[in-house]
Residue, then its C-alpha position, 0 to 999 in steps of 0.5 A: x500500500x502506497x502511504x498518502x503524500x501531503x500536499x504541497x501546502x500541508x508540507x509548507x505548513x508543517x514547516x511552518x509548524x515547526x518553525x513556530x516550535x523557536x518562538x518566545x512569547x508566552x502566549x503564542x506559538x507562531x511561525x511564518x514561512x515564504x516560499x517563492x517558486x517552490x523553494x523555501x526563501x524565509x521563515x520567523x517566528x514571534x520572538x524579540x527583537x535581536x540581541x534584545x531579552x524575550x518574554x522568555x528571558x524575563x519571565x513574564x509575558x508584559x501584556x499580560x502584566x498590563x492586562x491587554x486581551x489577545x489580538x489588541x494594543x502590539x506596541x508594549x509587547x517584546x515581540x515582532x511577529x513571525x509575518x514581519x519577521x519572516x519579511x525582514x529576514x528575507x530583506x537581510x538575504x536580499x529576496x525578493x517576495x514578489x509573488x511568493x506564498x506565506x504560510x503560518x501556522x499558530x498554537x495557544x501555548x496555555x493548551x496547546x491547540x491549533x488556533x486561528x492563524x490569521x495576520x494582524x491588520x499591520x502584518x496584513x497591510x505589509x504583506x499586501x505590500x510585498x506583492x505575496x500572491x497567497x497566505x495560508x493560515x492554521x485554523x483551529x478546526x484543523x486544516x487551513x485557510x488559503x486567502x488570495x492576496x488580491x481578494x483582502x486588497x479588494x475587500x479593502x477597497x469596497x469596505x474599510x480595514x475594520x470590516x475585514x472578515x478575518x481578524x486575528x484575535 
């Protein structure tokens, strides 16, 4: 019997997955990935700002201190998040993202569940400026959700940002 290949996209988020395994927040587990032409050319997770002490490192996670619910206020928290890092790592190697795929695969670390793993609206509006034809998401029920970048463009051009469908948080 011939064992059941996974899907291009199952594969890249199974990376994705295990990219998430580096990450330093205490709430989260998230790791990015960007492929182009089918070749792995970035991946981050949610960590601090090099040669900067993580949530880890201190011991204590500041949002929670400061009581800011998931999804809101990012400016005092420690970490960049894994879609930002994953585009500043490939602006370090000098790659281009135009038309490439990102993948993010996401976890709550307090259970350990699959969450949603949909970008904020500031990693959305980078990677709609990185020209990624695709984003493939975790979702909490298992599988994936594959949105077309051109669709959020679109949706964002007949609505607002704050009528998005798809919010993390």
């Amino acid at each position: 019997m011939i064992p059941k290949r996974s899907s291009k996209d199952e594969y890249y988020l199974n990376i994705a997955r295990e990219v998430a395994q580096r990450s330093t927040c205490l709430r989260r587990s998230i790791g990015a990935l960007i492929i182009k032409d089918d070749q792995i050319i970035s991946t981050g997770y949610v960590g601090a700002p090099r040669k900067t002490k993580s949530s880890t490192e201190h011991g204590f996670c500041l949002r929670d201190k400061l009581n800011i619910p998931h999804g809101q206020r990012y400016e005092p928290c420690r970490s960049v998040h894994a879609e930002q890092n994953a585009i500043i790592n490939a602006a370090r190697a000098g790659v281009s993202l135009l038309g490439g795929d990102m993948y993010i695969f996401g976890s709550d670390l307090a259970t350990g569940k699959t969450i949603n793993a949909f970008p904020c609206f500031i990693c959305k509006k980078m990677i709609i400026n990185c020209s990624l034809d695709r984003v493939i998401c975790s979702i909490k029920e298992g599988g994936m959700n594959i949105f077309r970048i051109k669709d959020w463009i679109k949706d964002w051009q007949i609505e607002d940002i704050v009528d998005d469908k798809h919010q993390y948080g």
